[in-house]
C-alpha positions as CSV (number, residue, x, y, z in Angstrom):
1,X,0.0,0.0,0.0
2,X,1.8,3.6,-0.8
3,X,1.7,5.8,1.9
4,X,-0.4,9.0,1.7
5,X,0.9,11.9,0.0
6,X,3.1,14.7,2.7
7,X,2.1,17.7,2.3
8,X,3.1,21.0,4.4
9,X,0.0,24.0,4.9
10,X,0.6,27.7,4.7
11,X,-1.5,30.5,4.5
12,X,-2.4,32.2,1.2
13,X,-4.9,35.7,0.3
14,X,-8.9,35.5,0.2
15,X,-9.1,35.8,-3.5
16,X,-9.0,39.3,-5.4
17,X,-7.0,40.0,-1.9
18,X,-3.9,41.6,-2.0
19,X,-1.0,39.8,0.3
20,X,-1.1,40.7,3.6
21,X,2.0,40.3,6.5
22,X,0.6,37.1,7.1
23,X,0.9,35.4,3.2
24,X,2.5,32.5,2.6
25,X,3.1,31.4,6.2
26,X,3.7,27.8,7.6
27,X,1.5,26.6,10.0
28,X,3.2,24.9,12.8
29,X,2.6,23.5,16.3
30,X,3.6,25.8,19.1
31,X,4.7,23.3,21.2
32,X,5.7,23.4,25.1
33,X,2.7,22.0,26.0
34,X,0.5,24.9,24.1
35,X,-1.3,22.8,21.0
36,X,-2.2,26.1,19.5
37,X,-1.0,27.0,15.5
38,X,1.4,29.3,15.4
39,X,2.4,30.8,11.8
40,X,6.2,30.9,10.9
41,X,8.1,31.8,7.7
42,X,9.4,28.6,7.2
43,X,8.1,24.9,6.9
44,X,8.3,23.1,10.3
45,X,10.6,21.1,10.7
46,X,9.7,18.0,12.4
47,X,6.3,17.3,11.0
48,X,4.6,16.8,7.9
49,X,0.8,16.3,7.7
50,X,-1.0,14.0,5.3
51,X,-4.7,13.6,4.8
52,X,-6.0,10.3,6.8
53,X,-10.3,10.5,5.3
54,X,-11.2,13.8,6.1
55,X,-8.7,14.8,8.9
56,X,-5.3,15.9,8.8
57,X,-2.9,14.3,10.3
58,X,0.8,15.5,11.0
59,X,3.8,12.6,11.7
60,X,6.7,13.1,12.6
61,X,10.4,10.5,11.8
62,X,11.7,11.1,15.2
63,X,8.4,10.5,17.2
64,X,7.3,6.9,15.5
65,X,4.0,6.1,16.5
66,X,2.6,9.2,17.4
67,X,0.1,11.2,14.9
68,X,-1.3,14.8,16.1
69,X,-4.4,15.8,14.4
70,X,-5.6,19.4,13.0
71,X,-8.4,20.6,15.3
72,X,-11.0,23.3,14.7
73,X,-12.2,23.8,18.4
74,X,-15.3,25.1,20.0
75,X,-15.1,25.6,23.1
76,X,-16.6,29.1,23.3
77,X,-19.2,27.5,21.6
78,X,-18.8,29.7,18.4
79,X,-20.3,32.9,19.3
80,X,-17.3,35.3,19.7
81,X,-17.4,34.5,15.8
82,X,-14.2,32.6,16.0
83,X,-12.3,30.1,17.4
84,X,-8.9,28.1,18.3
85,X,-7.1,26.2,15.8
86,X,-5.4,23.1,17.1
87,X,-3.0,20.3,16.4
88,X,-3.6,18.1,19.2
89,X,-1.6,14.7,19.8
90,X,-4.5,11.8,18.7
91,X,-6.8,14.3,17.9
92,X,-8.2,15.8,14.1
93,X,-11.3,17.3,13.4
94,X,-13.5,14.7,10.8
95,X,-14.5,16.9,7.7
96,X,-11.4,18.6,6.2
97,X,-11.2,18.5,3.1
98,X,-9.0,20.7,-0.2
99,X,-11.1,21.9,-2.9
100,X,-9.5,23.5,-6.2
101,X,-8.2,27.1,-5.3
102,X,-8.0,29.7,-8.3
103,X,-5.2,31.8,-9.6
104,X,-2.5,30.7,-11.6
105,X,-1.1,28.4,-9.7
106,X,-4.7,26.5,-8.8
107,X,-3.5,25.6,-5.1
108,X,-5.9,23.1,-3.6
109,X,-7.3,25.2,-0.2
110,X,-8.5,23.3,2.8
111,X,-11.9,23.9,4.0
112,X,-14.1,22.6,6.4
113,X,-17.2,20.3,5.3
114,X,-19.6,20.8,7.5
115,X,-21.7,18.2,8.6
116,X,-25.6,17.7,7.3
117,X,-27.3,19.2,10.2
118,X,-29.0,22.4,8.1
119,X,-26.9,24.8,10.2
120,X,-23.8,26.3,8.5
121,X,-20.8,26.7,10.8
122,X,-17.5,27.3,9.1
123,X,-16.5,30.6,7.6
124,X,-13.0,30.8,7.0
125,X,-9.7,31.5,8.8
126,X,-8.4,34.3,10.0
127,X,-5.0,35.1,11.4
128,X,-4.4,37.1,15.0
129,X,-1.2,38.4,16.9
130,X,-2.0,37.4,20.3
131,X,0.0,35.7,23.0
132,X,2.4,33.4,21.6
133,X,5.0,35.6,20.4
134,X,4.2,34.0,16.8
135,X,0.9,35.0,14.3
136,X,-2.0,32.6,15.7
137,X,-4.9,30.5,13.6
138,X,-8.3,30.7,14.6
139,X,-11.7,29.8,12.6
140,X,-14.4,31.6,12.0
141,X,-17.5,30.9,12.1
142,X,-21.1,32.0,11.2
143,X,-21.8,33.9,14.5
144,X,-19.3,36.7,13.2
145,X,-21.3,39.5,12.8
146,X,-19.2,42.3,12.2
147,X,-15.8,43.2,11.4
148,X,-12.5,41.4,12.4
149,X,-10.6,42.7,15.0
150,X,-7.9,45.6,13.7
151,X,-4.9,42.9,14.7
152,X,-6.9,40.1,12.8
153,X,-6.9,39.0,8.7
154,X,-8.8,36.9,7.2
155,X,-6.2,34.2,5.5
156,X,-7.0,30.9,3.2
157,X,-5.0,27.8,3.8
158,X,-3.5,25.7,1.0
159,X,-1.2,22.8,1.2
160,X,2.1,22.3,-0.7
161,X,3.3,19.1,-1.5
162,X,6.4,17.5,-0.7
């Protein structure tokens, strides 16, 4: 059986967007104990995520055995409009999945397929400083009712292949 395709993910415009500080970013695991994403200019170094159904799932060669899942959290139960983005060790949220992106170079973005319930809950990304030191990734969701906050932008995620 060949293994699943490695892939890295890194941020990218909302389309007919200009680039913003926070283009073409990796997202990485904080680490120390904080499973928060953190955004960083380049590629992590010690894992590389591949798509296991509809989660994401990041490996790593010196930690055999152990998978860490992307999360989309929601634990304020989604009415500050957005939420934490995870990678949490055994975790993944069910439902990610990469559609075609446009522009020239047609990157596949990841979205969020929501599940059949009538109710929509995924919006988007959007990218924060806040209190890691690094950019942070949050989702938003449907209960967003106004603007972002003036340290926040709106981001899409896309994967590059390794």
């Amino acid at each position: 059986m060949a293994p699943n395709p490695q892939f890295f993910l890194k941020t990218a415009p909302l389309p007919g967007e200009p680039p913003s500080p926070y283009t073409n970013l990796y997202l990485r695991h904080h680490g120390s104990g904080i499973n928060s994403v953190v955004l960083t200019p380049a590629p992590p170094k010690f894992i590389k995520g591949h798509l296991d159904g509809k989660r994401i799932i990041f490996t790593s060669a010196s930690h055999e055995g152990r998978q860490w899942g992307l999360t989309l959290r929601t634990d304020g139960g989604q009415r500050a409009g957005w939420e934490k983005v995870e990678i949490v060790e055994d975790g993944g949220s069910d439902g990610l999945v990469f559609s075609e992106g446009v522009g020239d170079g047609k990157e596949e973005l990841l979205e969020f397929e929501e599940e059949d319930s009538g109710e929509k809950v995924w919006k988007g990304f959007m990218v924060c400083e806040w209190a890691h030191g690094h950019p942070q990734l949050f989702w938003v969701t449907y209960q967003l009712k106004g603007e972002l906050p003036s340290f926040c932008h709106r981001v899409q995620i896309v994967r590059e292949m390794l």
